[in-house]
N, C-alpha and C positions, 0 to 999 in steps of 0.2 A: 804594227809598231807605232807608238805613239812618237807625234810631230815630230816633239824635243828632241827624239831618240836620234836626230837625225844629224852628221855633221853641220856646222856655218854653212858650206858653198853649196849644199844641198840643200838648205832650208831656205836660203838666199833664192835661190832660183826658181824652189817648188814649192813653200808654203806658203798659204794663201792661196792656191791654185786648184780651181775647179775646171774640171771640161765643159765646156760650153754647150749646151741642152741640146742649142741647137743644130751647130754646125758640129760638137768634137773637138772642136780646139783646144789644144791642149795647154797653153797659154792665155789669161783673161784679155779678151784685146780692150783697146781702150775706147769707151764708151763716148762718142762725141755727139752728145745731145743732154739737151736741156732739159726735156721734162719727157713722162712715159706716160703710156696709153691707162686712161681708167676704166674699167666697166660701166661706171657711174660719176659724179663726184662723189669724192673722198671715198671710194673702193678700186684701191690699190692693190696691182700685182706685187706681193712681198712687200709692200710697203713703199715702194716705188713711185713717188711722184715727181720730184723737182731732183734734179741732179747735184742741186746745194743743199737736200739732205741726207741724200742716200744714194751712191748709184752704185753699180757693180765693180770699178777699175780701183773707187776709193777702199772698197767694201774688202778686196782682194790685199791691196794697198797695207790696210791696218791690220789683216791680218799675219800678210808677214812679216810685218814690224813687229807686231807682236812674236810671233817665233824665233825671230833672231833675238830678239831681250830676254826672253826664257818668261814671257808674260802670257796670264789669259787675253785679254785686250790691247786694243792699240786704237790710236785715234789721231786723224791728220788733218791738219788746216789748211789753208787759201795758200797761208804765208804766214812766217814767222812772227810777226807784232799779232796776228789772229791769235797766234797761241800764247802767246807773252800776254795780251791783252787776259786771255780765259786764265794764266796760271794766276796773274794779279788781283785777277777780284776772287782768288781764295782767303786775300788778306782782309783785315778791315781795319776800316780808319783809325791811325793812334798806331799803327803798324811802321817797324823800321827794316828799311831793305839797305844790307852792304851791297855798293854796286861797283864793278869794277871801272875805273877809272877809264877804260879804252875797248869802250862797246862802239857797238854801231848808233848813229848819231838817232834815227827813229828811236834804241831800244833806251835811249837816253831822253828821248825828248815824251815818248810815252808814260813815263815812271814822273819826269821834272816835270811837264804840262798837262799831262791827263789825269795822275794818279794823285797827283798834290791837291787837286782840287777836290778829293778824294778825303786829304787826310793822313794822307803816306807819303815818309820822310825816307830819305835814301842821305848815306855819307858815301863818296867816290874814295875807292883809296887803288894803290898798286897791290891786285891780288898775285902779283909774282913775289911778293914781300910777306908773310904772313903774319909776322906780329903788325903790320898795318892793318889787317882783316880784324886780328882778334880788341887791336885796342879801337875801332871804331865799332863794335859792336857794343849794342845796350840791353838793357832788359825787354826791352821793345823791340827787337832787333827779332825777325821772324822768315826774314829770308836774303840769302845771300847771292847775287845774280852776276854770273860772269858769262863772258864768251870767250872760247879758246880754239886755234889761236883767235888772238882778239882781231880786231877792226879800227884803225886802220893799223897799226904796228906790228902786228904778229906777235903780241907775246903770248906766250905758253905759260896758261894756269894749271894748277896742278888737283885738278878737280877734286880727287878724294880727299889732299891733305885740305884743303876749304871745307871740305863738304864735313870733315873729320872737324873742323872746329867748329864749327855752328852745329853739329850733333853736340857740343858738350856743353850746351848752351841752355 
């Protein structure tokens, strides 16, 4: 039966999940080590070298991420501005980001002080409001970035009907 086929709270707990070669276990345990054994330099077991580019717990990781999204891949970072950081330089300079008004102060300060020097312009607005979304958007306008609930107030954006105006864009 293929993965998908499988309920949420089954795929939640088992996919991603290989038995362990060695012992059988039936759950990936968590890998705590840094770097893995080479035959030689740069002849890696599966490719296995440094635990910040590959190791089994993350490997397991993106795979069920993947399954529960109904995706082939999936892929996980350090920490959230890691990934924020990779979705932003899909942009390029001359690029405009609606941002919502009440993110976390990093995902604020990475867009205002890392990204501007970049090139890329962001307007703040209240994404609980949506014609603020829509009248701060411009022909430059290439992506729209919120957190929900947000940081620090908790409001509740309403992802699709957002995601639905910058699609008609």
């Amino acid at each position: 039966m293929p993965e998908n086929a499988h309920r949420f709270a089954t795929l939640a707990i088992h996919a991603g999940q290989q038995a362990d070669p060695t012992t059988g276990a039936i759950m990936t345990p968590v890998y705590q080590t840094s770097t893995f054994v080479q035959a030689s330099p740069g002849v890696t077991k599966d490719g296995y070298d440094y635990a910040r580019s590959k190791n089994p717990t993350r490997i397991a990781l993106e795979a069920n991420l993947a399954a529960l999204e109904g995706a082939k891949h999936g892929f996980s970072f350090a920490s959230g501005l890691a990934a924020m950081d990779c979705v932003l330089h899909l942009l390029k300079s001359g690029d405009h980001i609606v941002l919502s008004d009440d993110v976390y102060g990093g995902s604020f300060r990475i867009i205002d002080k890392v990204f501007a020097h970049h090139g890329l312009t962001c307007t703040r607005v209240d994404m609980t409001d949506l014609s603020q979304v829509t009248a701060a958007m411009t022909d430059k306008t290439r992506m729209a970035w919120l957190e929900t609930p947000s940081n620090p107030m908790l409001k509740v954006i309403d992802i699709a009907a957002v995601s639905a105006l910058v699609k008609k864009r």
